[in-house]
Structures are given as C-alpha cells and as structure tokens.
C-alpha positions in Angstrom: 71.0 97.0 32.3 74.3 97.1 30.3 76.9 100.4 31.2 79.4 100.9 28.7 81.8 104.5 29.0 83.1 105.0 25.1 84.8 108.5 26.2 83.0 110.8 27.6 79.6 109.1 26.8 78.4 106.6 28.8 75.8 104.1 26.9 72.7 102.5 28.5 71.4 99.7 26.9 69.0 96.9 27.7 66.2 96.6 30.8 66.6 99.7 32.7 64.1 98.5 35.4 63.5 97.3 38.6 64.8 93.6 37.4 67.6 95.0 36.4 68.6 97.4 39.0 70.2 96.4 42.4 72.5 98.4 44.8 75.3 97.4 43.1 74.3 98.8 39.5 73.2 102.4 41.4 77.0 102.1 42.9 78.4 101.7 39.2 76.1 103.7 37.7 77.0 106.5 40.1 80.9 105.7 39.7 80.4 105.5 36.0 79.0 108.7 35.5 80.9 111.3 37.2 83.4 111.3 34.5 81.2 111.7 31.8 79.8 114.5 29.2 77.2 113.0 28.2 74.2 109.9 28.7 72.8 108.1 26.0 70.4 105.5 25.7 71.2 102.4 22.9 69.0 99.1 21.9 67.1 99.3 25.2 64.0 97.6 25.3 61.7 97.6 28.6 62.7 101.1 30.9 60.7 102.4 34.6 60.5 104.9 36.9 63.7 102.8 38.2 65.6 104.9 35.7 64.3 107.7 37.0 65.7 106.6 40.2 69.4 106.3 39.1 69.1 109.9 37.0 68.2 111.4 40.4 70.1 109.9 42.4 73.3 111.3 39.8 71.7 114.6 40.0 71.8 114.8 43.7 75.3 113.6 43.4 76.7 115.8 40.2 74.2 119.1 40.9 75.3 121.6 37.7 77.8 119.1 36.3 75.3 116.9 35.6 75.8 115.3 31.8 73.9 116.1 28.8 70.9 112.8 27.7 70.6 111.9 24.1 68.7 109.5 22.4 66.1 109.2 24.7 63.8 106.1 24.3 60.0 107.6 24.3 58.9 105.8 27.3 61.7 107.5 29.4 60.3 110.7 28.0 57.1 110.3 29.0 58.7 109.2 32.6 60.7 112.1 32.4 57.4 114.8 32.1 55.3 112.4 34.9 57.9 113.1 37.3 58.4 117.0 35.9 62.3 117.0 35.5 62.3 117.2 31.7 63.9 120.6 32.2 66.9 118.6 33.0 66.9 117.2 29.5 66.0 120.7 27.8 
C-alpha cells in the first residue's frame, strides 16, 4: 500500500491488504491522516477487510473530524455495506 498526502488529500494506491499492512503502515496511515480533508483511493488493485481495519481504526482516533472518501474502488464498497459503516461514506 502506497500513502501519498498532495494537500489535504491523502491518496491510497496499490494492495490495501493484509500483505500489505503491518504495524508500521497503521502508524503512518494514522499520522498521515489527521491532517487531512479528504481520502481517496487511486490505481489500487487487490483491497480487504484490512482496509477496513485502518478506516476504523482513524475513526476511533479522528471521531467527527474524520475526512471525506472519494473514489472508492467497488470492492471497498461492498466491504464498506458488509461491515454496515457506509453511513460514514454518505
């Protein structure tokens, strides 16, 4: 999993799953996004429920000031609904 901050938009691209996700990524994932508007996914290919993991885990940190998603690939959609925290998205 790539993490590149252009502004206030943080850009996911890559795996986002459980080959790709370590301690270390949560720790700049979670460092990473505390300073941003917005989350946006770009020229990822394989995604899990490990992103799901990392989008709760900034939630828990960030509460209301959590930042807006776009561009969300359709399998993290359908991860999204399975889990029932679309309504973060919407």
């Amino acid at each position: 999993m790539q993490q590149t901050k252009s502004g206030d938009t943080l850009i996911l691209s890559g795996n986002i799953d459980t080959s790709a996700i370590n301690v270390d990524i949560l720790d700049l994932f979670l460092k990473n996004v505390t300073d941003v508007k917005k989350i946006t996914f770009q020229d990822t290919q394989h995604i899990d429920s490990s992103c799901i993991a990392l989008f709760v885990a900034a939630k828990r940190l960030l509460k209301d000031n959590f930042p807006t998603i776009e561009n969300i690939p359709p399998s993290m959609m359908n991860l999204l609904k399975l889990y029932k925290i679309d309504d973060w998205i919407y």
